[in-house]
Legacy VTK file of the C-alpha trace (Angstrom):
# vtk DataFile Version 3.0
C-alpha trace
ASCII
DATASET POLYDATA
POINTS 66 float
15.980 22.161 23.357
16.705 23.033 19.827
18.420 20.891 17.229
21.964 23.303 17.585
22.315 22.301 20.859
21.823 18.750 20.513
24.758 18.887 18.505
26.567 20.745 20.255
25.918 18.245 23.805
26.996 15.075 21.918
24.948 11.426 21.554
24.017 10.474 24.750
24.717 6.736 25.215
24.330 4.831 28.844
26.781 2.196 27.207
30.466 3.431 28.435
32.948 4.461 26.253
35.356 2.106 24.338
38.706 2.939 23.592
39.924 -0.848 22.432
43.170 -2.066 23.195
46.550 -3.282 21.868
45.997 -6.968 20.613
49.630 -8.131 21.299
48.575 -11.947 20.423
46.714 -11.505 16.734
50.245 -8.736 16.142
52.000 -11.987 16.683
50.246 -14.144 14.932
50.212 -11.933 11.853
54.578 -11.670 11.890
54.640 -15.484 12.775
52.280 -15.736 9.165
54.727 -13.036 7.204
57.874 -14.026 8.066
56.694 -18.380 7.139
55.699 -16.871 3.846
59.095 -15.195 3.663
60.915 -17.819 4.443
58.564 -19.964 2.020
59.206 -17.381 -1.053
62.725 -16.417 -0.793
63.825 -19.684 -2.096
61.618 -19.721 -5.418
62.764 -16.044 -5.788
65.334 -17.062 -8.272
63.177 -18.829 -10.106
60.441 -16.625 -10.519
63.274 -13.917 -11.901
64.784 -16.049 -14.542
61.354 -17.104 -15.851
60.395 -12.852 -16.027
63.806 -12.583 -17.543
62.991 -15.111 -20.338
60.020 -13.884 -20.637
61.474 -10.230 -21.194
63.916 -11.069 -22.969
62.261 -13.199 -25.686
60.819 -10.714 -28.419
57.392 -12.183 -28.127
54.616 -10.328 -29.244
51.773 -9.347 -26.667
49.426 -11.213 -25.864
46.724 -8.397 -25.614
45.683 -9.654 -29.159
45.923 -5.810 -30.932
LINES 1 67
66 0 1 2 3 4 5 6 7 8 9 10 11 12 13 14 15 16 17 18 19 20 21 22 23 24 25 26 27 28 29 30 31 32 33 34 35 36 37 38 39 40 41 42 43 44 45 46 47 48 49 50 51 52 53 54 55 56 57 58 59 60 61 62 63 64 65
C-alpha cells in the first residue's frame, strides 16, 4: 500500500465518530450572564457618556506625552 492511497482511504480510528451536540443548558447560561450584565450597565450608561463628553469636550492636551 503506497502513501497516495493512505490518503486517499482516510485515518482509520476504532473510536466512533463524534459529531457533538447542541448544549441547550451552557446557551442558557451564557444569555442568563449577558442580559444581568445588561441590565447591570444600562443604568451607569449615562454616566459613563457625560464623563467621555467632558472629557471630549475639555481642550486637554494628550496624554501620550509628544
Amino acid at each position: 500500500m503506497s502513501a497516495d492511497e493512505e490518503n486517499e482511504a482516510g485515518i482509520t480510528t476504532v473510536t466512533p465518530e463524534y459529531f457533538g451536540r447542541p448544549d441547550l443548558e451552557m446557551d442558557v447560561i451564557g444569555w442568563v450572564i449577558f442580559l444581568g450584565l445588561i441590565v447591570l450597565l444600562i443604568p451607569v450608561l449615562p454616566f459613563l457618556i457625560i464623563v467621555w463628553a467632558i472629557d471630549r469636550f475639555t481642550n486637554r492636551p494628550d496624554r501620550g506625552g509628544e
